[in-house]
C-alpha positions in Angstrom: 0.0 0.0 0.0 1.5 3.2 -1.2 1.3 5.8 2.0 1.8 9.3 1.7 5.3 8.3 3.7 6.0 5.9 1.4 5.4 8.0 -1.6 7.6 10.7 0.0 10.1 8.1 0.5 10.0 7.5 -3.2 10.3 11.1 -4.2 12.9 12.3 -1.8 15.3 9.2 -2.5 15.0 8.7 -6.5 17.2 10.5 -8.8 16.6 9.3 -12.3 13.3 8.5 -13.8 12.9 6.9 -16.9 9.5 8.2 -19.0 7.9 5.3 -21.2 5.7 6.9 -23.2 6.9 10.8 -22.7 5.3 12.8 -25.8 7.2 15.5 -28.0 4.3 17.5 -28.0 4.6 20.6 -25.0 0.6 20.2 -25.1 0.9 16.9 -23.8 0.1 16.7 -20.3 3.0 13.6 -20.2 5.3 16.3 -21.8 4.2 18.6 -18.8 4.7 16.7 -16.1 8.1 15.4 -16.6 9.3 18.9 -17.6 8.3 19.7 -14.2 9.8 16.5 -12.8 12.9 18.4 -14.8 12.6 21.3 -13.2 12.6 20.1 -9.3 15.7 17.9 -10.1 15.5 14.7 -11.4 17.5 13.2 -14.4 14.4 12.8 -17.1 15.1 10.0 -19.5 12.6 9.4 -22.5 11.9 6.2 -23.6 10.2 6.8 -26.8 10.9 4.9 -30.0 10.0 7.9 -32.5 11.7 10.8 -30.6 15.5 11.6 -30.6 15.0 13.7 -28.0 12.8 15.3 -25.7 12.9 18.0 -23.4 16.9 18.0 -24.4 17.2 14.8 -23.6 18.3 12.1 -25.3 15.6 9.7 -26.0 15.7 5.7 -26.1 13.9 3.1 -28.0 13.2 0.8 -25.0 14.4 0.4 -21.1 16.7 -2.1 -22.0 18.5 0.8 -24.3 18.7 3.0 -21.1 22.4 3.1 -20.1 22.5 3.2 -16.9 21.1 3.2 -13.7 17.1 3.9 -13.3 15.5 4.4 -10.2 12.2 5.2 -11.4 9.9 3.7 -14.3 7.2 6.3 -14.9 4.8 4.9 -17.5 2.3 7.0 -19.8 1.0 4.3 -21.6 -2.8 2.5 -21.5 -3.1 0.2 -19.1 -3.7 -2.8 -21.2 0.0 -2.2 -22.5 1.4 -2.0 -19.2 2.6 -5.3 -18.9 6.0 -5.3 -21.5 7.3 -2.6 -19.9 7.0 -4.0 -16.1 9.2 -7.0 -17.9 11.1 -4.6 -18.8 11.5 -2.6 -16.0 12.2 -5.4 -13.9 14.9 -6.3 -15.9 16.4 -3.5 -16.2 16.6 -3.0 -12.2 14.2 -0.6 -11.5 13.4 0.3 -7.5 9.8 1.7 -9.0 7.8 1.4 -11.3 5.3 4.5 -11.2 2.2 4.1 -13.3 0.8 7.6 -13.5 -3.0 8.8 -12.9 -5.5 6.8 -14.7 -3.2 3.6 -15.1 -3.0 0.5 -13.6 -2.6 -3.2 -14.3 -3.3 -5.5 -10.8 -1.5 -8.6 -12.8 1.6 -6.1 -13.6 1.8 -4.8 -10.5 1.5 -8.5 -8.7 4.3 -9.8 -11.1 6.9 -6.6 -10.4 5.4 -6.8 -6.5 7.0 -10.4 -6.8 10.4 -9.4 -8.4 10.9 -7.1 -5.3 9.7 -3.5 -7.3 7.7 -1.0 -5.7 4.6 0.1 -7.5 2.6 3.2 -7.8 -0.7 2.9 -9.9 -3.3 5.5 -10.6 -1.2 8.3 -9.4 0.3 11.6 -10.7 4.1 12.0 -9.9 3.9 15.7 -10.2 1.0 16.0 -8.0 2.3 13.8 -5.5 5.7 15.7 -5.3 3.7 19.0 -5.1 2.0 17.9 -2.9 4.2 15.9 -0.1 7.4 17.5 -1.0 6.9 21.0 -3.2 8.8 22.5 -5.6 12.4 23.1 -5.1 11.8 26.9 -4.7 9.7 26.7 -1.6 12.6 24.3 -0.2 15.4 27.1 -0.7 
């Protein structure tokens, strides 16, 4: 069960969160959201096979392209496509996989459960930081 704690936990201690799914479009709300992600901190690494880069980023095909490590899977996918990229995440090494607001997958989320990965459905990462933590301007 993800507890405000335990979400703060998760915000305060990752670094680098991988975006499956991030959009090149600025009217995007995924787009949005990680550029505020961005903004407070955090490496941002796209995963999108059609982009080069975004948000000046370099951009990656798949997880398993990611060099590196990752401590956060954010996904901005359907649900119902969810699953691949928990695979994926899990082999990669992921500490969390963080399906934002409006996603879930319970058989996902049981199979990364099992590989020892934390999961956040049905949540937004930016709210949540706002929220529990704030932006890095009111922490100054």
């Amino acid at each position: 069960m993800n507890t405000d704690q335990k979400l703060k936990e998760i915000l305060l201690s990752s670094k680098t969160i991988a975006s499956v799914g991030l959009s090149t479009n600025p009217a995007k709300e995924s787009f949005g959201i990680v550029a505020y992600l961005k903004e407070q901190g955090y490496r941002i690494i796209p995963v999108n096979p059609t982009a080069d880069e975004i948000l000046g980023e370099k951009a990656y095909p798949d997880l398993a392209s990611v060099p590196g490590k990752v401590d956060v899977v954010q996904l901005f996918r359907k649900s119902e496509d969810v699953p691949p990229f928990v695979d994926e995440a899990i082999a990669i090494g992921a500490k969390v996989i963080w399906m934002q607001e409006g996603i879930w997958n319970e058989d996902a989320a049981r199979k990364a459960e099992a590989a020892g990965v934390t999961v956040v459905m049905d949540r937004c990462m930016r709210s949540e930081h706002r929220r529990l933590v704030g932006p890095a301007l009111q922490r100054l």
